[in-house]
C-alpha positions in Angstrom: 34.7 -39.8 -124.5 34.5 -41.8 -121.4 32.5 -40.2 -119.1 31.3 -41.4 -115.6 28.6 -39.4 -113.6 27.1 -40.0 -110.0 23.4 -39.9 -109.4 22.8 -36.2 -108.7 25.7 -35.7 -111.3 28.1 -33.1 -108.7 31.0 -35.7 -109.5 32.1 -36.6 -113.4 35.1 -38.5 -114.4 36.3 -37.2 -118.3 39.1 -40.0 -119.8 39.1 -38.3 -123.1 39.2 -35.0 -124.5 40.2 -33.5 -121.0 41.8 -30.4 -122.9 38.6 -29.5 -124.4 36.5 -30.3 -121.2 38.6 -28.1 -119.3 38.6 -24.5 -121.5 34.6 -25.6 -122.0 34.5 -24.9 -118.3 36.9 -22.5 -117.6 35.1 -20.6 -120.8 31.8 -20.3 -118.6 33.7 -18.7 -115.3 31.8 -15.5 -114.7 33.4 -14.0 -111.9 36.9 -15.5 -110.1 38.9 -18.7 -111.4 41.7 -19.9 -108.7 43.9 -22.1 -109.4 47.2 -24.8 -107.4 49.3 -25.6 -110.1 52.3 -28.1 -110.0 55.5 -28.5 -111.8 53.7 -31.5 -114.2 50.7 -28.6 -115.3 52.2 -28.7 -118.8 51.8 -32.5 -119.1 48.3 -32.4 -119.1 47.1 -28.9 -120.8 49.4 -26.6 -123.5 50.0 -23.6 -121.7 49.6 -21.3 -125.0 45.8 -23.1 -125.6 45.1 -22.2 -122.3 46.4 -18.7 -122.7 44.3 -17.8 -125.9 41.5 -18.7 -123.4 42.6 -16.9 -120.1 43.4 -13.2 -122.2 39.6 -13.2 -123.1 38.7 -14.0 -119.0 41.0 -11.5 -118.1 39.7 -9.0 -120.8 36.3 -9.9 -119.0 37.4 -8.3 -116.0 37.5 -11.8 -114.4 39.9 -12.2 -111.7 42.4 -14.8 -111.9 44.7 -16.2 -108.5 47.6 -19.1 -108.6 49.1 -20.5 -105.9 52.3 -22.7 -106.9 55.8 -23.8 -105.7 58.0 -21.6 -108.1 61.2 -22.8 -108.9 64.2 -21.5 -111.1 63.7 -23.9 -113.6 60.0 -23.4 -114.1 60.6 -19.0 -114.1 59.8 -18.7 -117.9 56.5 -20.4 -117.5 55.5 -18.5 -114.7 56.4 -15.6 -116.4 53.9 -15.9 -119.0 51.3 -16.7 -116.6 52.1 -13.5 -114.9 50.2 -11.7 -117.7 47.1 -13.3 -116.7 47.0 -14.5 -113.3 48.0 -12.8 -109.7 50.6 -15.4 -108.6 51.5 -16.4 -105.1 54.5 -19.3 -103.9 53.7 -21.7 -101.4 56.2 -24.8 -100.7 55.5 -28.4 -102.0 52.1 -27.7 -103.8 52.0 -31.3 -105.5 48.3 -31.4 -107.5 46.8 -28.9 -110.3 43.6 -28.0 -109.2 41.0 -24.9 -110.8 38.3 -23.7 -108.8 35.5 -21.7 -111.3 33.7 -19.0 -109.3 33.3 -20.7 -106.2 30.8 -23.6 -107.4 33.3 -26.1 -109.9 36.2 -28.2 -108.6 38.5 -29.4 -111.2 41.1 -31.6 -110.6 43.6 -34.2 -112.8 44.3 -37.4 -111.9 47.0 -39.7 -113.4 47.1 -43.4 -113.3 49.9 -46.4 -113.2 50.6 -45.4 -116.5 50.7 -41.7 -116.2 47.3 -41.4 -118.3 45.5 -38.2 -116.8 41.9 -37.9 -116.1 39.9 -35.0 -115.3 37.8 -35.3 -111.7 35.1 -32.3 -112.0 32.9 -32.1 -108.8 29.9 -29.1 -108.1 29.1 -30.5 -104.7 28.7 -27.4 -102.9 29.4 -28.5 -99.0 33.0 -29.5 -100.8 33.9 -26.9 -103.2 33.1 -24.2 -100.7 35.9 -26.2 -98.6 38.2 -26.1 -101.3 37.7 -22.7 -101.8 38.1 -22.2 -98.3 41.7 -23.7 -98.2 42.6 -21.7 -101.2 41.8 -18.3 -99.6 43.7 -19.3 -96.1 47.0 -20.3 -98.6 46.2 -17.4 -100.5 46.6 -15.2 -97.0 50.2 -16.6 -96.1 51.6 -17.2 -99.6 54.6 -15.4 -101.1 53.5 -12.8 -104.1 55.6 -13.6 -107.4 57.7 -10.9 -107.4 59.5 -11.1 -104.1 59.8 -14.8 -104.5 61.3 -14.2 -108.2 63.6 -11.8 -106.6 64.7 -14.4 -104.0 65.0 -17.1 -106.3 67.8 -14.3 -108.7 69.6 -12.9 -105.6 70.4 -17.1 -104.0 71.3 -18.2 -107.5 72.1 -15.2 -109.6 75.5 -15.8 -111.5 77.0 -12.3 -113.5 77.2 -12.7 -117.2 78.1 -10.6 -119.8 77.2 -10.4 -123.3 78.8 -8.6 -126.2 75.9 -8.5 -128.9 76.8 -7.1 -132.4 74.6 -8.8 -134.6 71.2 -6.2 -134.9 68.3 -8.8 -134.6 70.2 -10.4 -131.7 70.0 -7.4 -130.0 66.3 -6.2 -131.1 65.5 -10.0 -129.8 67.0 -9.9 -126.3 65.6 -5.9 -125.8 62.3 -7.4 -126.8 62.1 -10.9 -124.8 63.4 -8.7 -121.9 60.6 -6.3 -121.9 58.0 -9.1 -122.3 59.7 -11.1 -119.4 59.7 -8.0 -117.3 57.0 -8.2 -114.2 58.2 -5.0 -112.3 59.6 -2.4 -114.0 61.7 -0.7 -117.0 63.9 1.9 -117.2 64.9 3.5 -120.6 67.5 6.2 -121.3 67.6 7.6 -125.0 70.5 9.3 -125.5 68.7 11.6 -128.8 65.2 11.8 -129.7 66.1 10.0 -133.1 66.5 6.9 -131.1 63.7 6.9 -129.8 61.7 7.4 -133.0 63.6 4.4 -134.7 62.2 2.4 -131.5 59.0 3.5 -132.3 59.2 2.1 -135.7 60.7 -1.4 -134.9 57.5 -1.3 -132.1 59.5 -1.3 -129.0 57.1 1.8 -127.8 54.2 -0.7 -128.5 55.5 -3.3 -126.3 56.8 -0.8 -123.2 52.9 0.3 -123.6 51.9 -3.4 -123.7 53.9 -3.9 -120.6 52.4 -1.3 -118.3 49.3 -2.7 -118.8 50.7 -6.1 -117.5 52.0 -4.1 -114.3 54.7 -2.9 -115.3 56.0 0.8 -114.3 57.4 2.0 -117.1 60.0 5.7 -117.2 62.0 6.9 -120.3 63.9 9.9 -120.0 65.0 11.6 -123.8 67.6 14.1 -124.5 65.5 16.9 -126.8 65.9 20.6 -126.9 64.0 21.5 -129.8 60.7 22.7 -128.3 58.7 22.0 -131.2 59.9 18.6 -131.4 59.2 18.2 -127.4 55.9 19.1 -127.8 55.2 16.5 -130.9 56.8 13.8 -128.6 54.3 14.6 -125.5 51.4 14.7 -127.9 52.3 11.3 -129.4 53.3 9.4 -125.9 49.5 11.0 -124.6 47.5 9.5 -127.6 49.5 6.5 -128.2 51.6 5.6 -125.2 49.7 6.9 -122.7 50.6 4.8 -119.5 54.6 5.6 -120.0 55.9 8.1 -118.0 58.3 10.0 -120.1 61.1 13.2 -118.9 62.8 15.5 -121.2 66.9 16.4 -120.7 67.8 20.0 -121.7 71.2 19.2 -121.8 73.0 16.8 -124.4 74.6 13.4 -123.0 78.7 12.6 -123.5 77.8 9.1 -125.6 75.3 7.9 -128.2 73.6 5.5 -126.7 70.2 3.6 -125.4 69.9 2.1 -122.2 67.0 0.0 -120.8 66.9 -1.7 -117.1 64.7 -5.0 -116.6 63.2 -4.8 -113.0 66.9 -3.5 -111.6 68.6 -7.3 -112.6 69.6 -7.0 -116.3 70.3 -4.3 -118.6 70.8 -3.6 -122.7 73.2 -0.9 -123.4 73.1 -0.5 -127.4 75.2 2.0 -128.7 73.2 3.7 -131.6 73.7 6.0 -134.7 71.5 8.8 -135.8 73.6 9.8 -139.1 73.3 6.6 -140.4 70.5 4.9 -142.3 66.8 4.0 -141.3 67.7 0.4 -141.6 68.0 -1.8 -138.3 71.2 -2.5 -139.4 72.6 1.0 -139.6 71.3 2.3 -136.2 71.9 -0.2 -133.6 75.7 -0.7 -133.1 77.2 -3.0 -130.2 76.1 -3.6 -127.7 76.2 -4.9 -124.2 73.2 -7.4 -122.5 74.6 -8.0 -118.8 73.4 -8.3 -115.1 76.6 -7.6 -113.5 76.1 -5.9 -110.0 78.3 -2.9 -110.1 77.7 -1.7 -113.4 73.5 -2.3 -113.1 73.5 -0.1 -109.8 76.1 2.6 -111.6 73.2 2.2 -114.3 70.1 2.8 -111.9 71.9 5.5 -110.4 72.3 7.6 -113.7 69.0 7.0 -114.4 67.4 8.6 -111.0 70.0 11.1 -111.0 69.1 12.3 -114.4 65.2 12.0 -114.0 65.2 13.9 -110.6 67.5 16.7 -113.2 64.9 16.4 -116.0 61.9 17.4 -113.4 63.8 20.2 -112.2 64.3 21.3 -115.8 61.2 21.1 -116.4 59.4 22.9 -113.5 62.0 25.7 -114.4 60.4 26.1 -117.5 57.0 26.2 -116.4 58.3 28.8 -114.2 60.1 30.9 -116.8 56.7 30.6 -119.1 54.6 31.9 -116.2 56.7 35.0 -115.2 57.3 35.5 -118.9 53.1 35.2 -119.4 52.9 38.2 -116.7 56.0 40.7 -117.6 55.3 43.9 -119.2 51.8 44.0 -117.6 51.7 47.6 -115.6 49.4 47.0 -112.8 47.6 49.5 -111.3 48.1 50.2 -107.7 44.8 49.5 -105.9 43.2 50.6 -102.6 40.4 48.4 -101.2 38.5 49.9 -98.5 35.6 48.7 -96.5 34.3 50.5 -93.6 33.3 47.8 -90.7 30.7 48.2 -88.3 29.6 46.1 -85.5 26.1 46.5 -83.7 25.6 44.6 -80.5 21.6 43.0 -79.9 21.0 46.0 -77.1 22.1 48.5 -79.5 19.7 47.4 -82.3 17.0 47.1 -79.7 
């Protein structure tokens, strides 16, 4: 490793092994890391070595802050960093540079011949400047989502897909729910349908996602109470950051429906007569963002979960009058005789 170091040793130049220098550092962060990242970023570091890394930061309770100029050909790789890191747009940020709790400054610097080096300075009088610049950037940046959203809306095209192949569509429903940074909606069409999802771990992901941000709603078509009651019980010990509503009454088609952050949407017809196998239950299916259907979609959706409240707090009604009838309750008198004595008449 080629390593040069100034006198008080507050600046280092690494030549070698800059990958392993870098998580060494970034592995002793305590409190904050913030980071400007540029398009080149996964030139110089792996973005999955770096994530094993960031997951045990964010575990930590460490906070993590990016600043970059997202683009629509860089949105998958932002969208993995979303997991770890609050992200923020800012035009033309050309350098990737990590600050570690306010004390390290961290930079890469590439040569003639595009050979990186890593520039790591604790000089306090300058990181605190750095750090200062971050936080007034950090003030007037753009958060992820809205800029994601601006980015879709300028350069959005429709597309439709017709999906029949079973493992296409468990792939897409799963990438989508991954790749989701706002928030999924889910219709099940019979409670079978959502046990089968439960097998093939799409409950586990939806669960994963809320805990990436996510707000995550499924409404289910179920009368049988007993079954109802089995379903709230396992959503409350296993799923319990998933909001979940219960139809009473039994939808026209057999089908699932899930919404990624009001964009795209999966409509899988499904069926519950026919074997457990992956094959059997999930039929063809449609993976589309087409405008007029998505907002038909959405509207379903919150029609039918504003129904399924109502439903529900008519029940809770029904059980509460029902708790009370056939108790004959006495007709009672309370009496209480009131006096009032001024000062002058107690003297």
């Amino acid at each position: 490793m080629s390593l040069n170091r100034s006198a008080d040793n507050e600046i280092r130049v690494v030549s070698n092994s800059i990958i392993e220098n870098t998580i060494q550092m970034i592995s002793k962060a305590t409190t904050n890391i913030d980071c400007f990242i540029a398009s080149d970023f996964t030139t110089v570091i792996d973005p999955e070595i770096l994530s094993l890394k960031l997951l045990k930061l964010k575990q930590k309770g460490l906070k993590l802050r990016m600043i970059s100029d997202i683009g629509m050909k860089d949105d998958s790789f932002y969208r993995g960093f979303v997991n770890y890191f609050d992200i923020r747009h800012f035009d033309q940020i050309g350098c990737n540079i990590i600050l570690i709790d306010g004390t390290n400054f961290m930079t890469f610097l590439a040569n003639t011949k595009n050979k990186f080096r890593l520039l790591h300075i604790s000089d306090k009088s300058f990181v605190s400047a750095q750090q200062f610049l971050f936080d007034s950037l950090w003030r007037i940046a753009l958060p992820f989502k809205e800029k994601i959203k601006e980015i879709e809306y300028g350069h959005r095209k429709s597309f439709t897909k017709n999906i029949s192949k079973s493992s296409d569509i468990l792939n897409i429903m799963r990438r989508s729910i991954t790749s989701s940074i706002d928030e999924i909606l889910v219709l099940f069409s019979e409670y079978e349908h959502l046990m089968h999802s439960k097998k093939f771990r799409i409950l586990n992901l939806l669960e994963e996602a809320t805990r990436n941000g996510n707000k995550v709603r499924i409404i289910v078509y179920c009368e049988n109470n007993k079954i109802k009651d089995g379903l709230k019980i396992m959503f409350n010990e296993k799923f319990p950051h998933i909001s979940v509503q219960f139809l009473q009454k039994s939808l026209q088609t057999k089908m699932t429906t899930m919404i990624f952050d009001r964009r795209t949407f999966l409509d899988v017809s499904t069926d519950t007569n026919s074997n457990k196998r992956l094959q059997g239950i999930m039929g063809p299916s449609v993976y589309s963002n087409n405008e007029i259907k998505l907002n038909s979609l959405i509207s379903i959706f919150e029609f039918l979960w504003i129904q399924s409240d109502i439903d529900n707090q008519k029940i809770i009604k029904e059980a509460y009058f029902k708790l009370f009838r056939g108790f004959s309750l006495p007709d009672e008198t309370y009496k209480r005789n009131w006096m009032f004595e001024t000062t002058k008449q107690k003297e």
